[in-house]
N, C-alpha and C positions, 0 to 999 in steps of 0.2 A: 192034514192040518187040524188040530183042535179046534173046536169051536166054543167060544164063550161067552159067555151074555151075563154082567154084573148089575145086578139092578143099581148099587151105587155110582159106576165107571156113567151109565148112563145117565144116571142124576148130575153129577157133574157136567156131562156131555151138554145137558138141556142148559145148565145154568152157563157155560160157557158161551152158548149160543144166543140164550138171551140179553145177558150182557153186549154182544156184540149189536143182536139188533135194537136195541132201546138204549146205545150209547146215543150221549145228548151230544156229542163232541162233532160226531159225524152221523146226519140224517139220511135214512136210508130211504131210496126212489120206492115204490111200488112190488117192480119187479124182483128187486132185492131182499126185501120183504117176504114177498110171495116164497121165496128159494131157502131162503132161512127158516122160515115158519114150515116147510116142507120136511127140511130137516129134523126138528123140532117135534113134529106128528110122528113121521114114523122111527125116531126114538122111542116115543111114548105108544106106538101102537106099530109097528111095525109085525111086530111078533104074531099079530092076528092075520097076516099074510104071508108068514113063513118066513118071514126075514130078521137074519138073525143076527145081532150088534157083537161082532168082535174086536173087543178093545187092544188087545194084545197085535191084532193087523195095524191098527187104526195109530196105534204108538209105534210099530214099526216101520213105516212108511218115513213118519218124522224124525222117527233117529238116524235112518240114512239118510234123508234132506239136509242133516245136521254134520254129516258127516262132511259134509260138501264145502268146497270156499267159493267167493268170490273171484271173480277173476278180472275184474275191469273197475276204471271208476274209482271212487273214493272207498270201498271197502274190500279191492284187492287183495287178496289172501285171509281176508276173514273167515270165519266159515260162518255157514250160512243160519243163521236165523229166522226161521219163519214165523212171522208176523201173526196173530190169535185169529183175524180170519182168512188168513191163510191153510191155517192147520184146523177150525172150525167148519168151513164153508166150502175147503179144497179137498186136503188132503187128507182128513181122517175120514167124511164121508166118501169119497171115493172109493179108498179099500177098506174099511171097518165093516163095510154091508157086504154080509154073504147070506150066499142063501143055505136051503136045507143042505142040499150035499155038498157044504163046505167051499165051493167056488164063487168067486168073486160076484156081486150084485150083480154091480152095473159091466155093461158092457159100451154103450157107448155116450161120449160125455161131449156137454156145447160149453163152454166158459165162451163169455164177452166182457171186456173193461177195456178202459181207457188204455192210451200209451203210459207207458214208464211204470207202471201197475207190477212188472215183473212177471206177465204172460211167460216169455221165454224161458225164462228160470224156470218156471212153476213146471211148465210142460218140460224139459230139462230133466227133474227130479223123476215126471213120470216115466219116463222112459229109461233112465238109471232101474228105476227100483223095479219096474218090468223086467228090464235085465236081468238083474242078478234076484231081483227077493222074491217071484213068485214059483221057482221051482219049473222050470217051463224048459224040458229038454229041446236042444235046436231053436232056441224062442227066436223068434226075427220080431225090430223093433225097427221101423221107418220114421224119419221125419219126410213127410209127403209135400210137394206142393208142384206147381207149375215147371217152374224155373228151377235151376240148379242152387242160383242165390240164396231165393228164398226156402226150400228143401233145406238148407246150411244153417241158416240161424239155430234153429232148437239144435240140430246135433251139434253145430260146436259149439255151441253155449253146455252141452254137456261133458266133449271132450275136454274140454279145458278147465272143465271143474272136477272131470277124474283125474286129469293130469295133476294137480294141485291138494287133493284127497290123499292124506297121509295114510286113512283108514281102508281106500278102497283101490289107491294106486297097485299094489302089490297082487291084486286079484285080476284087474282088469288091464286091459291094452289098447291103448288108445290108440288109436291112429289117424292118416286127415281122410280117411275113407271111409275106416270103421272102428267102433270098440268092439272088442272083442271079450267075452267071458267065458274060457277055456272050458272049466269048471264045468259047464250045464252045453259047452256048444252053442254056443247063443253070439248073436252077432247084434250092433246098433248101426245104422248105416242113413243116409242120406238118398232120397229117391226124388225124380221128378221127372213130368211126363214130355220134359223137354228131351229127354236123352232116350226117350222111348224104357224109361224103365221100372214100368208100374204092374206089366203084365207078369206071369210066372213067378210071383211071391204068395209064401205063406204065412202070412204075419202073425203075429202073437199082440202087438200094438202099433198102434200107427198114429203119428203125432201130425195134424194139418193144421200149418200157422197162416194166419192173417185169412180164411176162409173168403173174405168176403170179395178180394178180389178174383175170386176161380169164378169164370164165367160160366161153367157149364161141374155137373158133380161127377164129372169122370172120373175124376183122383180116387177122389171118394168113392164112388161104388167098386170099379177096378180094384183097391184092395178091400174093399171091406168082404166083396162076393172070396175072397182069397185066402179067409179067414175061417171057413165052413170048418177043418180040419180041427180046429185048435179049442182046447175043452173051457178056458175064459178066455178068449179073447176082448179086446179094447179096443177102442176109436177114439180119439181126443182132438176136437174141433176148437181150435183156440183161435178168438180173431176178436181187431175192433170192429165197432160199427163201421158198415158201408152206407152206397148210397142207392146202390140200384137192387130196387126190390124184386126186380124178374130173375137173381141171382139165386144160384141154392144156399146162400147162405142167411137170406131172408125166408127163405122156405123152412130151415133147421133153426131160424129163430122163432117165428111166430111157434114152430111144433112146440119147443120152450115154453112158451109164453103159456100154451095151453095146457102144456102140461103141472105148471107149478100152480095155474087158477083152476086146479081140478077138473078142468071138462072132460078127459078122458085120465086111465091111470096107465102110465107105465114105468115098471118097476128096474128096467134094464136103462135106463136113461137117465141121466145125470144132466145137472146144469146149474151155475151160477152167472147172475149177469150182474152187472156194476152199474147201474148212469143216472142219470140225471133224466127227471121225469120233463115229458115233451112242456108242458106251462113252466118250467124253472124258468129265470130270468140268469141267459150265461154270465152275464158278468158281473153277478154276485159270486163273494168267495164262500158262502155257505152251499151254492149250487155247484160249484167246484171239490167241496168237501164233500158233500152228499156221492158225487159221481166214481172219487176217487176213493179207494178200500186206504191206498197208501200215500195217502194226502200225507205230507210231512216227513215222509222216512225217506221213498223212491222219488214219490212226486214230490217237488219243490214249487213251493208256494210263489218263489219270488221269480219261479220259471213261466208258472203259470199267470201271473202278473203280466209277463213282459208278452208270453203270448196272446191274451186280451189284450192290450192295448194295441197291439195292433192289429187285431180283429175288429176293436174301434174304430183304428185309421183308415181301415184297410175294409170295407165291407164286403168283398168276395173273399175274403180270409175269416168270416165268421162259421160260414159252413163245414169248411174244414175244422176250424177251433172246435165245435159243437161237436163234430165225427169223433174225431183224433181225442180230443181231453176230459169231452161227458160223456163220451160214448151214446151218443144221441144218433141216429136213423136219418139221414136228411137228402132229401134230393138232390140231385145233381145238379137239378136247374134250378134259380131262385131270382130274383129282382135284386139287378148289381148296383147300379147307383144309390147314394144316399141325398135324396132329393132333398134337404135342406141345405147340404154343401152346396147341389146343383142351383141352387133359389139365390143363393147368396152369392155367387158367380155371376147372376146375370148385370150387364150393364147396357143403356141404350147407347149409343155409337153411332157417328157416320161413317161409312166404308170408307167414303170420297176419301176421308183423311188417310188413307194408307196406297194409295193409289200411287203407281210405280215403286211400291215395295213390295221384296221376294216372299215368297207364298207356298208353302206345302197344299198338297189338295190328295180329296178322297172322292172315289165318284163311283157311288151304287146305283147300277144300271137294275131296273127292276122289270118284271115281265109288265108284256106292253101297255097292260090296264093299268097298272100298282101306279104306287110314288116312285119318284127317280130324284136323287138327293144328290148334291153336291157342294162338299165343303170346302173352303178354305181356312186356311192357319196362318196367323203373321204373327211371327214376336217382335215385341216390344218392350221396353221398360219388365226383363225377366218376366215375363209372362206370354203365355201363347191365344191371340186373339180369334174368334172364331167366326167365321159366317158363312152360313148356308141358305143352296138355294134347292128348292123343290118345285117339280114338275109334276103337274095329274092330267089326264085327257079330260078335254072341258064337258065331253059328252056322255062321259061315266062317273061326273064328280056328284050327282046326289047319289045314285045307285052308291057310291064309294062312304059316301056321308052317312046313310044309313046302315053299313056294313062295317064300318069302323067308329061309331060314333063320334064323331068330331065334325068343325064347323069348316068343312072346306072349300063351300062357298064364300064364306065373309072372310077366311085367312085369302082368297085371291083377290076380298074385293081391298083388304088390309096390305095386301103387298107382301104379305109371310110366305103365299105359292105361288107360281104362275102355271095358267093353265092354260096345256095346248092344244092347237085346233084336232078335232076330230073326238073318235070312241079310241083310239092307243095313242102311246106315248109317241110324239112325234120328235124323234130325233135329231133331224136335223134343226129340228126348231132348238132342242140343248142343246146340240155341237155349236150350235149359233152366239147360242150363251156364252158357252165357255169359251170359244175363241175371241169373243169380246173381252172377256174377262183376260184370257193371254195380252192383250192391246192395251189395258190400263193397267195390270201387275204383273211384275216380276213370277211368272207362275213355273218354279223348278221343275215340277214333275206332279204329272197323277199317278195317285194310287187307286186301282180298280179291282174289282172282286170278278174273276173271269168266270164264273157260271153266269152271267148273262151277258156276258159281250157281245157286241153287234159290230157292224159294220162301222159303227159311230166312233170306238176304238183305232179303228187300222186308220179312218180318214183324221181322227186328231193327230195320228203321230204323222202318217207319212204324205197327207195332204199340207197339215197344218203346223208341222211341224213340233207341237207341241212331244215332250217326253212320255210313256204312257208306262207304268208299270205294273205286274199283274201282282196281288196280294191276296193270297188263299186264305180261305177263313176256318182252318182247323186252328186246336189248341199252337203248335210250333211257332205258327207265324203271327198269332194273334195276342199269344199270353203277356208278349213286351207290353205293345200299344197297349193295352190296356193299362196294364197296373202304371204305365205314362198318365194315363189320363187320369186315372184313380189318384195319383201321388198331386200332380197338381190343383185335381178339382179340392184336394182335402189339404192341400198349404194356399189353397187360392190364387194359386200362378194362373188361371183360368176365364178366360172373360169370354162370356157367349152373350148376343143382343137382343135376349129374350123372345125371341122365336118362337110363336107358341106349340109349332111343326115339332122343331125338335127339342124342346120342352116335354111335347107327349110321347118325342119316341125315347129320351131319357128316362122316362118313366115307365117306360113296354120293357124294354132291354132288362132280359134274363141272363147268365154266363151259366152255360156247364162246367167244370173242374174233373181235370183227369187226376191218379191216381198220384203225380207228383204237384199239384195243386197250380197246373197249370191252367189257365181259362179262355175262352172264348165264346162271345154272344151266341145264342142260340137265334134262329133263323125262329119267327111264326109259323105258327104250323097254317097249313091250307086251309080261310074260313073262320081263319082267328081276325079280333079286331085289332089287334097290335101290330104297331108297325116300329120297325126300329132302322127304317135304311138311314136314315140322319145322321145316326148316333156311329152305325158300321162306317158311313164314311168320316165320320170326326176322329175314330180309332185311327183308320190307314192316315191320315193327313198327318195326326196327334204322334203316332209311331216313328211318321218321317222326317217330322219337322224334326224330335227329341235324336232322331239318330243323325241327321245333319249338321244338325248346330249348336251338338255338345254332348259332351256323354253320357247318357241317360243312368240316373241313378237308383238301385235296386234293381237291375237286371243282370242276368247272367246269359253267358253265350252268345252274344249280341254280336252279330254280323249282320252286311246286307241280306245274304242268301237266308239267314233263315224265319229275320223280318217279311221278307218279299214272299216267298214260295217255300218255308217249312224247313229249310234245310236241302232244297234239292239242288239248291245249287246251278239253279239256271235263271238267276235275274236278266233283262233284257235291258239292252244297252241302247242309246240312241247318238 
């Protein structure tokens, strides 16, 4: 392959580049910055390290992206147009940098942006033009991941744009397995290590989508060590932000990070990131612009509109917002409620007044020192009323006072706790409670968290008669109750007696978020001052009430079994 280096091609190249990054239209984060200005250097000096700008690669990569159509969506059968940082920031640095003997720069590449960005596509094209344009007899081209599902996206988002390629149908053969390109022996295929099939490849490229959910970098090293053979080989890591930084894909971001603020140099590695710097304020649309490259074209403003607002309504829906659309880094765990909504709920109330009326209940059994909480629910007047009672052993309550900082002497001398005789929680002293409480309300059923059930469980149901139900506290069984309580504490269906107990554990309570934006409280870690058992039993009561007496709305799959125990399907009957 020739190599060529135009001192104009490259003058153009920088003014293209800077255009993009000192557009006033869309503000660029830091990191994006940093990746541009990369580019930008070694244009201008590259060549004092051996590296060498060919323009003629760097335009051929985009004429076969162009060759390509659409195939979904609003620009179905269009062909493809890629966007100036696209072809800036992607796809002419990518292949335009070779080195001396003529083979391709970079060998392995990190992109991160937001959804709807055209990730898929992007990576889509690379694995086409690996195909077929870099001469690569027998070339193997994978899209890599976990699952068979997710392995499928980049390849058929590719199949289906060769299918629809009037330029490149006739060369290649698609199929829902593989493409195939006669011509060089070369194959595009779909792999994951769900089917056991990562080992015995010799890849020529290898496309990993969504990185950040691969818990462990097996995908990754398994082909990348597979790749020894091969005279340029590729690695193409495309993903949005996660949120668990023990993952490798916080490991291959931070190396990014490091590598575009010069602290070390390496010349084989590629990367562009997209987001939204950690102080942006998300629900401005100029921090929306900033994060998004394709703010207006892919991303739709009035999408992203509808998804803040309800990352407003919704405050365990912000973290995801922040992930998913700024491509922002965020924990898994974060402070769920929005304690002004909670402040604005509270109303003072007598019980007495609901006395012989039916009553949902939650009841967090805590180890024998802790708090032990137990809620009630009554609706009334469209609204779900709340009150709860808390237990402490009256002989561990400064010890507890000084380790959780809170006033748990004067809330028992205030009537917010009762404290029971002894140094642990004295049980039968709560079974005592709550069977009184069966005697003045209508009390349906408890819901209880069975990691700490005692004996105090079996003698409510089958001494006392009372119904007792067990409610696991993973994401399955928990993600309804919540976003219940979330939906009414933010339309104000919600009246709690200002409680100062569980006022503060409203205020403790974190939710983790699984990878479908499912949620559920995170327990305190051992030694932490936060206590949230209030709040866990206001969920199960708040859960049973909304699936009792009426259809709870924004929920999906909503049955007993998988409120109660996750899905397994063994609620207990009384």
């Amino acid at each position: 392959m020739a190599i060529r280096a135009h001192a104009a091609a490259i003058k153009r190249r920088i003014k293209a580049c800077k255009k993009i990054l000192n557009s006033r239209a869309r503000p660029k984060s830091k990191m994006e910055r940093l990746c541009i200005e990369r580019q930008i250097d070694d244009l201008k000096h590259g060549h004092e390290r051996g590296l060498v700008w060919d323009e003629e690669e760097a335009i051929r990569v985009v004429k076969i992206a162009r060759m390509l159509r659409h195939w979904k969506g609003e620009w179905a059968g269009r062909l493809f147009e890629p966007e100036p940082w696209q072809v800036e920031c992607f796809f002419a640095p990518l292949f335009g940098w070779r080195r001396a003997d003529g083979t391709r720069r970079f060998r392995e590449s990190y992109v991160e942006i937001p959804r709807k960005n055209g990730k898929s596509l992007m990576e889509a094209v690379v694995g086409i033009f690996c195909l077929v344009g870099e001469d690569e007899q027998g070339g193997e081209v994978y899209s890599a991941a976990t699952t068979r599902d997710q392995a499928r996206i980049v390849f058929d988002t590719a199949r289906h744009m060769v299918e629809s390629s009037y330029d490149l149908r006739p060369y290649l053969s698609p199929g829902r397995h593989a493409i195939s390109y006669q011509s060089l022996n070369a194959t595009f295929q779909p792999v994951s290590s769900e089917a056991s099939g990562l080992h015995g490849k010799n890849p020529h490229c290898v496309i990993i989508d969504e990185y950040h959910e691969h818990k462990t970098s097996e995908v990754y090293d398994v082909l990348k060590t597979g790749m020894g053979a091969r005279r340029q080989p590729l690695i193409c890591t495309i993903t949005t932000a996660g949120w668990d930084t023990t993952r490798p894909c916080w490991e291959k971001r931070e190396y990014a990070r490091r590598v575009v603020e010069g602290r070390f140099r390496d010349d084989s590695f590629f990367t562009f990131v997209a987001c939204a710097d950690p102080e942006d304020d998300w629900r401005l649309v100029k921090t929306w612009k900033k994060a998004n490259p394709n703010y207006g074209v892919s991303v739709k403003p009035e999408f992203l509109k509808e998804e803040a607002f309800k990352a407003k309504q919704q405050p365990s829906y912000q973290n995801t917002f922040r992930r998913l659309y700024l491509n922002q880094w965020v924990q898994q765990e974060d402070r769920w409620l929005d304690m002004q909504h909670w402040d604005a709920c509270g109303q003072s109330f007598d019980i007495a007044g609901f006395n012989g009326e039916p009553c949902w209940c939650g009841l967090d059994l805590s180890r024998t020192v802790d708090l032990t909480a137990f809620v009630k629910v009554f609706r009334r007047d469209g609204k779900l009323w709340s009150w709860p009672t808390f237990w402490i052993p009256r002989d561990r309550m400064l010890e507890r006072e000084r380790r959780d900082v809170v006033p748990y002497t004067q809330w028992v001398k205030d009537g917010w706790v009762q404290a029971t005789p002894g140094n642990v929680i004295d049980y039968d002293f709560v079974r005592a409670g709550i069977v009184e409480d069966s005697k003045r309300f209508k009390l349906r059923e408890i819901n209880y968290d069975p990691h700490n059930a005692t004996d105090i469980v079996q003698n409510l149901q089958d001494k006392d008669g009372i119904k007792m139900l067990e409610h696991r506290q993973g994401t399955a069984s928990m993600n309804m109750p919540c976003k219940e309580l979330e939906r009414i504490l933010l339309q104000g269906n919600f009246v709690h007696p200002k409680n100062p107990c569980l006022t503060w554990n409203a205020d403790s309570v974190a939710v983790h978020e699984n990878v479908r934006g499912d949620i559920a409280p995170i327990k305190p870690k051992s030694g932490s001052s936060k206590r949230i058992d209030g709040i866990v039993a206001l969920i199960m009561a708040v859960g049973r009430a909304a699936l009792e007496t009426g259809k709870p709305r924004d929920w999906s799959r909503v049955t007993a079994e998988n409120l109660i125990v996750g899905g397994e399907n063994v609620e207990k009957k009384s």
